[in-house]
Biopython code that builds the backbone (N, CA, C, O; Angstrom):
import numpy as np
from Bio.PDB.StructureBuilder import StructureBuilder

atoms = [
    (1, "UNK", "N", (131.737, 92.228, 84.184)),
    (1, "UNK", "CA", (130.741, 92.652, 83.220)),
    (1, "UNK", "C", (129.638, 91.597, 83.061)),
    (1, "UNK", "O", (128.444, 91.865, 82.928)),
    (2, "UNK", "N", (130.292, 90.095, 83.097)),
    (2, "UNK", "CA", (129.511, 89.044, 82.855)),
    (2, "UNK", "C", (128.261, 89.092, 83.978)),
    (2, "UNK", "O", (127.068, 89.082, 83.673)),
    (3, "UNK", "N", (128.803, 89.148, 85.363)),
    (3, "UNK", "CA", (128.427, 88.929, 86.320)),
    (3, "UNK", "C", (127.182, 90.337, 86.589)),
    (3, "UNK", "O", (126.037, 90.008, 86.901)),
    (4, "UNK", "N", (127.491, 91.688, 86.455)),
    (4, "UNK", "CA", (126.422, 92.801, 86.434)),
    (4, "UNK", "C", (125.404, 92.648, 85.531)),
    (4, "UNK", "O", (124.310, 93.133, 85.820)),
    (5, "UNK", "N", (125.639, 91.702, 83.842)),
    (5, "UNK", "CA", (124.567, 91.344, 83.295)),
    (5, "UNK", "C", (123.753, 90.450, 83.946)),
    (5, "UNK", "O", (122.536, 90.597, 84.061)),
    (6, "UNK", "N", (124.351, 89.582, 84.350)),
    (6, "UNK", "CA", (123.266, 88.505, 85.086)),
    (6, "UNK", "C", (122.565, 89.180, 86.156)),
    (6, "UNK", "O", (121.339, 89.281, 86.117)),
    (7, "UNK", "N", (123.106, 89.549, 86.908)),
    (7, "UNK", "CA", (122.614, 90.878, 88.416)),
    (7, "UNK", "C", (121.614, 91.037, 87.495)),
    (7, "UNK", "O", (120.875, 90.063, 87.351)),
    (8, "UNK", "N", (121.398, 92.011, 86.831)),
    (8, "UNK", "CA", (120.702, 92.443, 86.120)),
    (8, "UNK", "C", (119.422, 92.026, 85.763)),
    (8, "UNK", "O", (118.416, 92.676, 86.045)),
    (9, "UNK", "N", (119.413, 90.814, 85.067)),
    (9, "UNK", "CA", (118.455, 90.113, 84.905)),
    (9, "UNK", "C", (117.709, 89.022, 85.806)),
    (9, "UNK", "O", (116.509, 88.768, 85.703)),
    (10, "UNK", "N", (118.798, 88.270, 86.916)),
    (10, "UNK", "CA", (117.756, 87.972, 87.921)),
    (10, "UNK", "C", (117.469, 88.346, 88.785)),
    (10, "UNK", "O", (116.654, 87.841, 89.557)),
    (11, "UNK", "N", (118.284, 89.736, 88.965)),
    (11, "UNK", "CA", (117.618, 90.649, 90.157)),
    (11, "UNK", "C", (115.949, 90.978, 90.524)),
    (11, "UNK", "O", (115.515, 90.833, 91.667)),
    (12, "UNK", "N", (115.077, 91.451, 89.351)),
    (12, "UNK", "CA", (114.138, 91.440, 89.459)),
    (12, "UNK", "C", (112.798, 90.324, 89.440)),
    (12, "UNK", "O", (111.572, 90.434, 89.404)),
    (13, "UNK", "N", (113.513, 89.511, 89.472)),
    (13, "UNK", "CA", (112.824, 87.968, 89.247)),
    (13, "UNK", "C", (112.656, 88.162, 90.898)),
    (13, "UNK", "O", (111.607, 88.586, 91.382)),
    (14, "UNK", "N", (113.875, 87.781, 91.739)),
    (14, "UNK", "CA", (113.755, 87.338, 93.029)),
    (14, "UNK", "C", (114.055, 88.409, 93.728)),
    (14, "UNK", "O", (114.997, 88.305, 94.512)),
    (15, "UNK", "N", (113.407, 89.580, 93.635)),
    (15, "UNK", "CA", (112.396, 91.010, 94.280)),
    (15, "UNK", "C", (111.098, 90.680, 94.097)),
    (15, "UNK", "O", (110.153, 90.902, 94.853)),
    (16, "UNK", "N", (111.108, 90.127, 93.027)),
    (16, "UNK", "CA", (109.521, 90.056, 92.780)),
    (16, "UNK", "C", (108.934, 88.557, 93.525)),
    (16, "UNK", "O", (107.782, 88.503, 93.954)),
    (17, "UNK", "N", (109.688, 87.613, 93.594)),
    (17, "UNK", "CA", (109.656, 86.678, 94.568)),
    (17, "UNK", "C", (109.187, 87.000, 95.552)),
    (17, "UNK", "O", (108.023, 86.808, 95.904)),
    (18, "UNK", "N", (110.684, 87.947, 96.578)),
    (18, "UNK", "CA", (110.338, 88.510, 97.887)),
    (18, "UNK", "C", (109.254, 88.938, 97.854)),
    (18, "UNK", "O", (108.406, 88.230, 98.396)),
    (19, "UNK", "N", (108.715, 90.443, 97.134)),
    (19, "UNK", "CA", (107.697, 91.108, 97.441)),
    (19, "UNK", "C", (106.426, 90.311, 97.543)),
    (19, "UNK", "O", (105.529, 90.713, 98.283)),
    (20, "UNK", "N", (106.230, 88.668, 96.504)),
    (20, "UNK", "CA", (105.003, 87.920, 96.180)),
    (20, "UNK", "C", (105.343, 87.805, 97.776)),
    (20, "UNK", "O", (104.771, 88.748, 98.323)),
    (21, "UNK", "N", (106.104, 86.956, 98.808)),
    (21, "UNK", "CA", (105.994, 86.427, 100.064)),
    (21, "UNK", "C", (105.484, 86.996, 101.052)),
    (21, "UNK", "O", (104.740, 86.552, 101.927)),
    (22, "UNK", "N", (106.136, 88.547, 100.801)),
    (22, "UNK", "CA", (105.870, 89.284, 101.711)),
    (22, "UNK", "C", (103.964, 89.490, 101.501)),
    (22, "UNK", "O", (103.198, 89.520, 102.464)),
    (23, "UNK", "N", (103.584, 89.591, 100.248)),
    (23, "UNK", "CA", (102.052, 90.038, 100.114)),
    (23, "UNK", "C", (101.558, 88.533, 100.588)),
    (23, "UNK", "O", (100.866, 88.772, 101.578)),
    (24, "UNK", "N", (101.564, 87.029, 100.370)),
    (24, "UNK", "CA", (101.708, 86.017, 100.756)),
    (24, "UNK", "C", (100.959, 86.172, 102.576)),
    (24, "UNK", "O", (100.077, 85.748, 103.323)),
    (25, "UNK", "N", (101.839, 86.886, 102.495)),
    (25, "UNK", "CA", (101.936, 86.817, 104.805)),
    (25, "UNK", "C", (101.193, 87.723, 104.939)),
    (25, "UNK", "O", (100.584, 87.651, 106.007)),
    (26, "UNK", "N", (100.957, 88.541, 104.362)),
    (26, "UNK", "CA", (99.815, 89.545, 104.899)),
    (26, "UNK", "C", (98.697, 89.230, 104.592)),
    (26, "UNK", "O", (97.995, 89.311, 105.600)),
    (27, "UNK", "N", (98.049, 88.862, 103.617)),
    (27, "UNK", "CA", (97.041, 88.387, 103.178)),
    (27, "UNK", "C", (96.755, 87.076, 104.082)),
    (27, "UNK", "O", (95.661, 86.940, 104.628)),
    (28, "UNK", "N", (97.581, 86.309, 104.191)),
    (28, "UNK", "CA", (96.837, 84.931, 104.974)),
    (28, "UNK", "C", (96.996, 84.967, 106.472)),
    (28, "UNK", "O", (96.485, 84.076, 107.150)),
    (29, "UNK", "N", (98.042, 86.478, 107.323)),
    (29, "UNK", "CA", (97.362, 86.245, 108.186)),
    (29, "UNK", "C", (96.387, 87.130, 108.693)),
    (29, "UNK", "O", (95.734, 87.029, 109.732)),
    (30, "UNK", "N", (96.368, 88.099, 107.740)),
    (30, "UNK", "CA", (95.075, 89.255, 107.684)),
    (30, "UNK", "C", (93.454, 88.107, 107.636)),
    (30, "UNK", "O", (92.272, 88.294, 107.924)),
    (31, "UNK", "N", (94.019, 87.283, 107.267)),
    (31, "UNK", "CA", (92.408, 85.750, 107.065)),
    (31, "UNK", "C", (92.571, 85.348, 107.890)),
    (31, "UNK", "O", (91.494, 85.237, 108.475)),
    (32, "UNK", "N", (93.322, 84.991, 108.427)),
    (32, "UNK", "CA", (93.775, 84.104, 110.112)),
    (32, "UNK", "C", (93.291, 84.788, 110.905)),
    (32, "UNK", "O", (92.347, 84.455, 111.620)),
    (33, "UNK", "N", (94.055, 86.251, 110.919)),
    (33, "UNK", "CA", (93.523, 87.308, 112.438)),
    (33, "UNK", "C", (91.863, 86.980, 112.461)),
    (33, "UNK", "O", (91.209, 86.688, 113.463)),
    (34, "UNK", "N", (91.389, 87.105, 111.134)),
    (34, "UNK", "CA", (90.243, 87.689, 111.327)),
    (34, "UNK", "C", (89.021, 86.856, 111.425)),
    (34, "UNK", "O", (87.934, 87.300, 111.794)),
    (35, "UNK", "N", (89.245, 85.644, 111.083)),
    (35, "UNK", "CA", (88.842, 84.390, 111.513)),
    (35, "UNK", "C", (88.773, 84.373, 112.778)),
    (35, "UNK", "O", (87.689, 84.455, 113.355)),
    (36, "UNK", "N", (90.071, 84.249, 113.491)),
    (36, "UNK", "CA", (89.920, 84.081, 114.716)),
    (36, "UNK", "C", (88.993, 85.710, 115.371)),
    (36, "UNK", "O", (88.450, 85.698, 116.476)),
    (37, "UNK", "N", (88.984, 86.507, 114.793)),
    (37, "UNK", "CA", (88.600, 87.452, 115.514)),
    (37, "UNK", "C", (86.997, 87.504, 115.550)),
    (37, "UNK", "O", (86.359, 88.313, 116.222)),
    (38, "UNK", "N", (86.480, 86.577, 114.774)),
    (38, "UNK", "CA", (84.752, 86.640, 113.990)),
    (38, "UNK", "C", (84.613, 85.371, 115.417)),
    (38, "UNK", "O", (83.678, 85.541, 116.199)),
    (39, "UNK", "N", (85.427, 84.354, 115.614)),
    (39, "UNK", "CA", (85.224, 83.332, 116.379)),
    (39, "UNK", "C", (85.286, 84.009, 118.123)),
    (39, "UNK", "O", (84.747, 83.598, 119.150)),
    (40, "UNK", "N", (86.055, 85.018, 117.906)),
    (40, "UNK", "CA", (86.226, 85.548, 119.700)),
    (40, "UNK", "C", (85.027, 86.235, 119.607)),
    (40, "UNK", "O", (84.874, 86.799, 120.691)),
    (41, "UNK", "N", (84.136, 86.466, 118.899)),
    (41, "UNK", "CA", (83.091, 87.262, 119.288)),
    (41, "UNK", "C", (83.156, 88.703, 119.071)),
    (41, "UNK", "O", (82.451, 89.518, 119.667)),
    (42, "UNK", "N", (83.848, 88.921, 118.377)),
    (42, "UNK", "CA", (84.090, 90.407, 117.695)),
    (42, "UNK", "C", (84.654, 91.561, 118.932)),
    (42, "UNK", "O", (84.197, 92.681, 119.163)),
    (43, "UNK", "N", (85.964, 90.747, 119.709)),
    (43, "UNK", "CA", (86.626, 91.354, 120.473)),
    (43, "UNK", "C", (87.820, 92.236, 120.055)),
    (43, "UNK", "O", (88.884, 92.119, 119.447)),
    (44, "UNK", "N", (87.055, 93.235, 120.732)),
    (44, "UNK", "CA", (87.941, 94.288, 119.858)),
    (44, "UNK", "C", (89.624, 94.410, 120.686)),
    (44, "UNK", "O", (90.695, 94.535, 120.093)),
    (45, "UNK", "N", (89.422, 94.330, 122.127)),
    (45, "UNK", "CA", (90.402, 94.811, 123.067)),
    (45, "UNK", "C", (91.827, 93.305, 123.119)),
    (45, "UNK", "O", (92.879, 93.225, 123.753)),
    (46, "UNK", "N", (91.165, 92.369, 122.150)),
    (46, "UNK", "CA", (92.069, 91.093, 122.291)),
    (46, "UNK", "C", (93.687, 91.685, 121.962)),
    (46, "UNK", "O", (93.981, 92.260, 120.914)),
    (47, "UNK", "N", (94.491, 91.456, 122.907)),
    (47, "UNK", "CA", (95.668, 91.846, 122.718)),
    (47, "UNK", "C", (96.314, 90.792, 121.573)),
    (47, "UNK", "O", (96.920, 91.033, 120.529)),
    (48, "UNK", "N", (96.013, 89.800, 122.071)),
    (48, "UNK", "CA", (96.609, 88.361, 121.352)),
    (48, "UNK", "C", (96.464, 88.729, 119.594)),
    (48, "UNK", "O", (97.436, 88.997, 118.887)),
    (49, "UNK", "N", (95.240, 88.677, 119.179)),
    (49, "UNK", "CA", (94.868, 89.151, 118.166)),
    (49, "UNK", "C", (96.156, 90.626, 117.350)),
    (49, "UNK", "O", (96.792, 90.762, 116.304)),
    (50, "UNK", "N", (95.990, 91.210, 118.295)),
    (50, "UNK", "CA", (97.142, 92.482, 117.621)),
    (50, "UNK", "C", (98.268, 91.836, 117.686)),
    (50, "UNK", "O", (99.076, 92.118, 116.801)),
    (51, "UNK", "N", (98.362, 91.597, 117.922)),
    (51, "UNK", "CA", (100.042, 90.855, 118.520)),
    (51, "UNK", "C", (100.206, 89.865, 117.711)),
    (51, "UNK", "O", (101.354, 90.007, 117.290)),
    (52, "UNK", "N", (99.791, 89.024, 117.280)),
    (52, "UNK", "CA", (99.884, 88.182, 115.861)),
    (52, "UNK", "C", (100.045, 88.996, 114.311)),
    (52, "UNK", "O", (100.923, 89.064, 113.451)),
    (53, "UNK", "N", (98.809, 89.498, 114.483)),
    (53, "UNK", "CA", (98.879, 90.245, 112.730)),
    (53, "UNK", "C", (99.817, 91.367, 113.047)),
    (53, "UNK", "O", (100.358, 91.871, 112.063)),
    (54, "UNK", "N", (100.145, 91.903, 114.321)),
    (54, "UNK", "CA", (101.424, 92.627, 113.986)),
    (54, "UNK", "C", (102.961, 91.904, 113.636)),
    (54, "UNK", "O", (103.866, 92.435, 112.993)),
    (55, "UNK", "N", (102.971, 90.347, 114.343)),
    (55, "UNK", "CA", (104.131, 89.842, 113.609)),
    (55, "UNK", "C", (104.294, 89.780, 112.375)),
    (55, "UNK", "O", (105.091, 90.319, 111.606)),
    (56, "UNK", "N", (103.330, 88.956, 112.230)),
    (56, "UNK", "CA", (103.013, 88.158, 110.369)),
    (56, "UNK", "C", (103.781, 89.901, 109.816)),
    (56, "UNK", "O", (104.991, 89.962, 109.596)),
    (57, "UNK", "N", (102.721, 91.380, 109.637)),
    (57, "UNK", "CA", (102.846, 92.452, 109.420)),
    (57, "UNK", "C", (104.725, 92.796, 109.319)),
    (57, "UNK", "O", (105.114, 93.116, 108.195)),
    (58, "UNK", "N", (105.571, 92.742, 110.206)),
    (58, "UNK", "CA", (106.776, 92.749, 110.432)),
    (58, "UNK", "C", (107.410, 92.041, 109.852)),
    (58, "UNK", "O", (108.387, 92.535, 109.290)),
    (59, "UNK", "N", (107.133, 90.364, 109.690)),
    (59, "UNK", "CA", (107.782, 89.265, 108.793)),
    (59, "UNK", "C", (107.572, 89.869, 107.271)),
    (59, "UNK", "O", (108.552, 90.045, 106.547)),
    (60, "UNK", "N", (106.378, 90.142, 106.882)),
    (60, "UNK", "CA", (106.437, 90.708, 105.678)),
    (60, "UNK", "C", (107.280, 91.576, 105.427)),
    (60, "UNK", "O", (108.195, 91.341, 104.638)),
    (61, "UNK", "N", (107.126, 92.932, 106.140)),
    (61, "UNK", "CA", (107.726, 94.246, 105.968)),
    (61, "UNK", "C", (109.289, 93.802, 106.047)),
    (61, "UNK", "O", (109.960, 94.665, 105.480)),
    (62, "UNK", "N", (109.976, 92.905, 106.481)),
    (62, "UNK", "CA", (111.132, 91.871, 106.347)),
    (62, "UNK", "C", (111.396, 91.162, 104.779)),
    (62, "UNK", "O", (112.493, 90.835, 104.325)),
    (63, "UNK", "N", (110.435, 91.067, 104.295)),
    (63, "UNK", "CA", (110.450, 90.126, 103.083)),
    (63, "UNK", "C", (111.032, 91.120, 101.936)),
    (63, "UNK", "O", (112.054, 91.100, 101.251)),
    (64, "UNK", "N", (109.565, 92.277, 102.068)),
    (64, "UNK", "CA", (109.338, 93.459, 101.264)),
    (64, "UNK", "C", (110.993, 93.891, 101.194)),
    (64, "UNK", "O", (111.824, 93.660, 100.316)),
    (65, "UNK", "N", (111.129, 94.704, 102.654)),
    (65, "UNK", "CA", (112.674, 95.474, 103.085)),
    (65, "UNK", "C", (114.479, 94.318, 102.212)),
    (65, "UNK", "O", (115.626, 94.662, 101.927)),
    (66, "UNK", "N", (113.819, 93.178, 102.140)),
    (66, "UNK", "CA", (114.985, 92.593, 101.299)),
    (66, "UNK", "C", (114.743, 92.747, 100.206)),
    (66, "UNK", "O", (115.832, 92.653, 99.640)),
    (67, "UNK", "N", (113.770, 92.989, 99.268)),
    (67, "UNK", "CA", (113.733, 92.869, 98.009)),
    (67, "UNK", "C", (113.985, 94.363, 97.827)),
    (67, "UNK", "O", (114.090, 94.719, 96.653)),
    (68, "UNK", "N", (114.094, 95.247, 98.706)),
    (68, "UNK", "CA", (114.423, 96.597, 98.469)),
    (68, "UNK", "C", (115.903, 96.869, 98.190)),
    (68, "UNK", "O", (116.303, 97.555, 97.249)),
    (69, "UNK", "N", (116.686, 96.258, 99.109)),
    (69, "UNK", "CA", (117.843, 96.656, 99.614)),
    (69, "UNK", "C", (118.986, 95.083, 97.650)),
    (69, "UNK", "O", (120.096, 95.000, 97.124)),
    (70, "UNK", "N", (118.109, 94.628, 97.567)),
    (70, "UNK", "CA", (118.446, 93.503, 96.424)),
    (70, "UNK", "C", (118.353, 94.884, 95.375)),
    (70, "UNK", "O", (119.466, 95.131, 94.911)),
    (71, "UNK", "N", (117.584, 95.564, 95.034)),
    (71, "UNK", "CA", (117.195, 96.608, 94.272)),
    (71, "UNK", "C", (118.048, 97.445, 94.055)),
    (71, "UNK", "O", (118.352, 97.730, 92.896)),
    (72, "UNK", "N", (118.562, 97.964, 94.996)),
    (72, "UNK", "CA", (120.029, 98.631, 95.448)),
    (72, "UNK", "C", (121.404, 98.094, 94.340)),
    (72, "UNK", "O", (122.348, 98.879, 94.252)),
    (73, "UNK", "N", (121.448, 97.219, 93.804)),
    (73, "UNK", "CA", (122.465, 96.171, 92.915)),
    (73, "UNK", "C", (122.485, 96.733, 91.921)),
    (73, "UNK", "O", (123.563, 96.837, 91.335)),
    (74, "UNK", "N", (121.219, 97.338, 91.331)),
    (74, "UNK", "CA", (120.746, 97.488, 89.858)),
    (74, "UNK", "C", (120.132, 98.709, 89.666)),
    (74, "UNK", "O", (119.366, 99.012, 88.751)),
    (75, "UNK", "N", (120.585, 99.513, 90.745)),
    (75, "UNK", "CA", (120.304, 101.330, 90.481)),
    (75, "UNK", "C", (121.406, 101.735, 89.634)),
    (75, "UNK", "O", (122.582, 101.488, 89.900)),
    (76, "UNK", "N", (120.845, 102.613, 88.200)),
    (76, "UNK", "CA", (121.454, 103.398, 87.647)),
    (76, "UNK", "C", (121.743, 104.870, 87.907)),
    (76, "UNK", "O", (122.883, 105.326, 87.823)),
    (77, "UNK", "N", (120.540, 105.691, 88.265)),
    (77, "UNK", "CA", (120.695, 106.935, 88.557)),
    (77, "UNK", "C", (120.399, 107.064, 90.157)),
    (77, "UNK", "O", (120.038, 106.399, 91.127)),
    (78, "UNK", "N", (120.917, 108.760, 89.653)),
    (78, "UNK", "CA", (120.777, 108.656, 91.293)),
    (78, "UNK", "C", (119.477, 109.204, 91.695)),
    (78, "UNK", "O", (119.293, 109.384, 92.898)),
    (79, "UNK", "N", (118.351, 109.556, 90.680)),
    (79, "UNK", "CA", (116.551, 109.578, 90.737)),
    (79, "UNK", "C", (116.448, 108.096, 91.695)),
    (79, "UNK", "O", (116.146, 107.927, 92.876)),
    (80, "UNK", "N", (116.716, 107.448, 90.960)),
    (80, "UNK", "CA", (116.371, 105.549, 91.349)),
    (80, "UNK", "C", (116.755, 105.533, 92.608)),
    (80, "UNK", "O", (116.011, 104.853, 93.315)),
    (81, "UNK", "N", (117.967, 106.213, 93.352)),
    (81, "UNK", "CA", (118.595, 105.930, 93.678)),
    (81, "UNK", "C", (117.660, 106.817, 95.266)),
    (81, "UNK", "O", (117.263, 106.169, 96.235)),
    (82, "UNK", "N", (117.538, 108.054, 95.150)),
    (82, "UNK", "CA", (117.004, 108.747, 95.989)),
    (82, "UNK", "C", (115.335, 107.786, 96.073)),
    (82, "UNK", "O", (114.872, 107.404, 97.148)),
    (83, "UNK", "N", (114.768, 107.586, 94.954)),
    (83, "UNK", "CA", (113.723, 106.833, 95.215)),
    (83, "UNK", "C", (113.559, 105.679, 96.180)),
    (83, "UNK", "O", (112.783, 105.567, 97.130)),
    (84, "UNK", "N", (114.457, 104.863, 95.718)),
    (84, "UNK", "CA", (114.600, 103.471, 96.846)),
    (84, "UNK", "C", (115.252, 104.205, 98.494)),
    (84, "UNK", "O", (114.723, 103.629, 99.444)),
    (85, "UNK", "N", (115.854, 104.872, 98.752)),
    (85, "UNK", "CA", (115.937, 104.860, 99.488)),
    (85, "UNK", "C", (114.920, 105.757, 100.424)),
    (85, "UNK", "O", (114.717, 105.713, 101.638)),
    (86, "UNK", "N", (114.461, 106.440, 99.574)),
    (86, "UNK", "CA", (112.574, 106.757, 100.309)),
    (86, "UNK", "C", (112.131, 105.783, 100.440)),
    (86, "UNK", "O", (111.646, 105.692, 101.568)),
    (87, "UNK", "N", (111.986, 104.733, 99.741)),
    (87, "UNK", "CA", (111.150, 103.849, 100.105)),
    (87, "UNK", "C", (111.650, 103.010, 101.748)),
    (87, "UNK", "O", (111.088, 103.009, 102.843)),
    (88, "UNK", "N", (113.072, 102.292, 101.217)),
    (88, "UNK", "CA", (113.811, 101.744, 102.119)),
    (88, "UNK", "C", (113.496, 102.298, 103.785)),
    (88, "UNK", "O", (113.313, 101.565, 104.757)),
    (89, "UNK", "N", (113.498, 103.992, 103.762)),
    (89, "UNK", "CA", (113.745, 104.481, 104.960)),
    (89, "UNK", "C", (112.293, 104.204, 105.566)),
    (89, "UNK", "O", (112.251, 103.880, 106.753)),
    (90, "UNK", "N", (111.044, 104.310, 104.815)),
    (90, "UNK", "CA", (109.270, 104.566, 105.204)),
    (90, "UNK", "C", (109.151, 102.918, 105.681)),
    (90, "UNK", "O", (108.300, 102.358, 106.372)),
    (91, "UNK", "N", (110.223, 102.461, 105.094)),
    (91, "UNK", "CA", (109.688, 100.669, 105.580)),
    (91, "UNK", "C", (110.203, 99.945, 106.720)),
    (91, "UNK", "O", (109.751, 98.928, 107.245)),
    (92, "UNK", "N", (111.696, 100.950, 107.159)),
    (92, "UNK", "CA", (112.397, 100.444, 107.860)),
    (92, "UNK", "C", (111.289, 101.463, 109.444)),
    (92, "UNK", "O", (111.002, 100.973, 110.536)),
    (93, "UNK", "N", (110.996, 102.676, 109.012)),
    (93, "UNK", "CA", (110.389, 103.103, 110.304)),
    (93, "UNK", "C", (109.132, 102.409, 110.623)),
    (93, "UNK", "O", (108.785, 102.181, 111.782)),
    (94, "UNK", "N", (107.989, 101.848, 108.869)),
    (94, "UNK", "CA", (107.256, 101.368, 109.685)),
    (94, "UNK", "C", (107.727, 99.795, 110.144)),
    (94, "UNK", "O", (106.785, 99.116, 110.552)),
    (95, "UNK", "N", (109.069, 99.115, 110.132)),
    (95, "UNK", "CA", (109.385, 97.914, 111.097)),
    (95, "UNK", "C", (109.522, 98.118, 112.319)),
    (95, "UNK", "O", (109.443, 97.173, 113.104)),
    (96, "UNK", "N", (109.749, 99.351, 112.731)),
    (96, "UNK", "CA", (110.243, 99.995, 114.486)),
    (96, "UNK", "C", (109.284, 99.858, 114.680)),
    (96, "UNK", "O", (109.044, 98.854, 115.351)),
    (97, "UNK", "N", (107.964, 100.809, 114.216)),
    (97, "UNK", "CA", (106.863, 100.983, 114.978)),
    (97, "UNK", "C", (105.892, 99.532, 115.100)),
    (97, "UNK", "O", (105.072, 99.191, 115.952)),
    (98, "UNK", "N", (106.287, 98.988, 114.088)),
    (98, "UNK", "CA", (105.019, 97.613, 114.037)),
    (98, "UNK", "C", (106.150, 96.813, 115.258)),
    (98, "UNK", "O", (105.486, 96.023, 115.929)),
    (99, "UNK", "N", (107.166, 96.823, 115.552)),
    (99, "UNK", "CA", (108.118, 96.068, 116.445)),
    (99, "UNK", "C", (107.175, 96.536, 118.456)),
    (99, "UNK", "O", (106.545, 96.076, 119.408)),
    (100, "UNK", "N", (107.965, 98.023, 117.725)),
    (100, "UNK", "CA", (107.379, 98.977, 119.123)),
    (100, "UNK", "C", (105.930, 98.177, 119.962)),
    (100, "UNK", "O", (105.844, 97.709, 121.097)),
    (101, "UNK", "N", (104.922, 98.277, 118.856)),
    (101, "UNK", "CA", (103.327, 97.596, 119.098)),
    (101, "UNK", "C", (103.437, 96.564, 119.480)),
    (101, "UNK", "O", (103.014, 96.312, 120.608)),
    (102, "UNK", "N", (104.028, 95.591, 118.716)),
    (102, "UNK", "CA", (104.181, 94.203, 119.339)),
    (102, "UNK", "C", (104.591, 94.409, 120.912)),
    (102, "UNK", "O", (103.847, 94.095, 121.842)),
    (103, "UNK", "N", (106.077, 95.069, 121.083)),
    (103, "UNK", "CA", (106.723, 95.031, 122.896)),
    (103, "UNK", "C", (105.421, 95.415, 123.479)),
    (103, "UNK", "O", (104.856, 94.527, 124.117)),
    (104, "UNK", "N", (104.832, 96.557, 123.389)),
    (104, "UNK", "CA", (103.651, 97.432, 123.973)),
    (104, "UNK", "C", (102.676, 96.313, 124.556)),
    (104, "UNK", "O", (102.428, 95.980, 125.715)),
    (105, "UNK", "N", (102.131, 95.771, 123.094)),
    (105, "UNK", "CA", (100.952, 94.929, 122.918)),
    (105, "UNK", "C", (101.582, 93.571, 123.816)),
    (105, "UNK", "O", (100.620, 93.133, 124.446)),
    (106, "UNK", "N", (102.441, 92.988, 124.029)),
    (106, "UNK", "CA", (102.684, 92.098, 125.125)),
    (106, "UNK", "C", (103.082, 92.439, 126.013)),
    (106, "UNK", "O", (103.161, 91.429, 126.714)),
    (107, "UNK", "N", (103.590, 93.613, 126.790)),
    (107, "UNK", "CA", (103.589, 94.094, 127.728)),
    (107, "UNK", "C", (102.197, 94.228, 128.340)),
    (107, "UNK", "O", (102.059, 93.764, 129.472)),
    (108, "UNK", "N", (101.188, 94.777, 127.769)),
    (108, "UNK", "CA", (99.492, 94.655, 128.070)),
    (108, "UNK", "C", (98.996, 93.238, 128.225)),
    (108, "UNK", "O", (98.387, 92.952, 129.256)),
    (109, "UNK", "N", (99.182, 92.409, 127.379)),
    (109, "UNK", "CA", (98.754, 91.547, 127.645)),
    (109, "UNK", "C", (99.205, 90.776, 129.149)),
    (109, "UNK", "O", (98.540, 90.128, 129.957)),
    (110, "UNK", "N", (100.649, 91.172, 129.109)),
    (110, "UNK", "CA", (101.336, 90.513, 130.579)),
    (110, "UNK", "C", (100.330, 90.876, 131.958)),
    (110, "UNK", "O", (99.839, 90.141, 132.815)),
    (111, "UNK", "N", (100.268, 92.556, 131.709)),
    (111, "UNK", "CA", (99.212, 92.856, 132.507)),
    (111, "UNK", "C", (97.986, 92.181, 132.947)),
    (111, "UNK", "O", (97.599, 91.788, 134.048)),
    (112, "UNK", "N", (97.396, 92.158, 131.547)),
    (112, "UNK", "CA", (96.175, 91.513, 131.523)),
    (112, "UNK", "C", (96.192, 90.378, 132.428)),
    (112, "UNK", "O", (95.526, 90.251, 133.456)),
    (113, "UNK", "N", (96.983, 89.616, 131.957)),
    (113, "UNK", "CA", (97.065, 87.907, 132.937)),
    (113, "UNK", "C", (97.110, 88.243, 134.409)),
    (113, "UNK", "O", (96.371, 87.668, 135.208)),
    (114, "UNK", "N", (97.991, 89.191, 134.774)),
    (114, "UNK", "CA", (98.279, 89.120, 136.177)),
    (114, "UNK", "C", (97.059, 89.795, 136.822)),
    (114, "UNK", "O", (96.924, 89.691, 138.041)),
    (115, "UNK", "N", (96.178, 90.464, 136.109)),
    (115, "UNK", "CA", (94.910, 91.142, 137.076)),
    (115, "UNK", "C", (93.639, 90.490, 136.951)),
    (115, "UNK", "O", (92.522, 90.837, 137.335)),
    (116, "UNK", "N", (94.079, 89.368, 136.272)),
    (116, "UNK", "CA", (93.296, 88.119, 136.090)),
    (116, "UNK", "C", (93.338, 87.105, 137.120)),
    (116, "UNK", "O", (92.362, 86.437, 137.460)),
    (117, "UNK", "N", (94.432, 87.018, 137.575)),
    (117, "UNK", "CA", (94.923, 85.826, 138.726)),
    (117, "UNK", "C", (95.592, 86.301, 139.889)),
    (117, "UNK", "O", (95.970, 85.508, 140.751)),
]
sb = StructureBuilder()
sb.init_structure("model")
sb.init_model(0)
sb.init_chain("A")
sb.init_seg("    ")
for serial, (resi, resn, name, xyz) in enumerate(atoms, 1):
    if name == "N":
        sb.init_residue(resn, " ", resi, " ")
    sb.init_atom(name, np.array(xyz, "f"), 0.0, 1.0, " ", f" {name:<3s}", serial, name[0])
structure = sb.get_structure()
């Protein structure tokens, strides 16, 4: 009993942690990408470029996806309950697909090099 009160109360402290980190990584390397992207000359086709802000993008959606599944501790109903796991499921598909882009997006780039040299 002792122990579900405490759950309770610092559960949402360190969700709200996670979620600050996860917004943290997107934001600074959404400034990074785009820095570097103002400096390449406003190249649109840079693989490198996708392939970064799609990690950072994934590390977040990692950060976010734990403070979800922490959330899970401190569901009462099963509204809450169907809710988080809408959420849970929209975050976990977009980690496949931002994963997917990354393999894709360095697979192209591999290309790239070799029809270079």
């Amino acid at each position: 009993m002792e122990i579900e009160m405490f759950l309770e109360k610092i559960i949402p402290y360190i969700t709200g942690i996670l979620e600050s980190i996860g917004v943290f990584i997107i934001v600074l390397s959404t400034i990074k990408t785009f820095i570097a992207f103002i400096k390449g000359g406003f190249n649109f086709s840079d693989e490198k470029l996708k392939i970064e802000l799609a990690k950072a993008l994934a590390l977040s959606l990692e950060f976010k996806l734990a403070a979800e599944i922490l959330k899970t501790v401190i569901v009462r109903t099963i509204d809450e309950f169907i809710i988080l796991s809408a959420v849970v499921i929209l975050r976990v598909i977009l980690t496949f697909v931002i994963h997917w882009e990354i393999k894709t997006g360095m697979k192209d780039e591999g290309e790239q090099v070799k029809e270079h040299n």
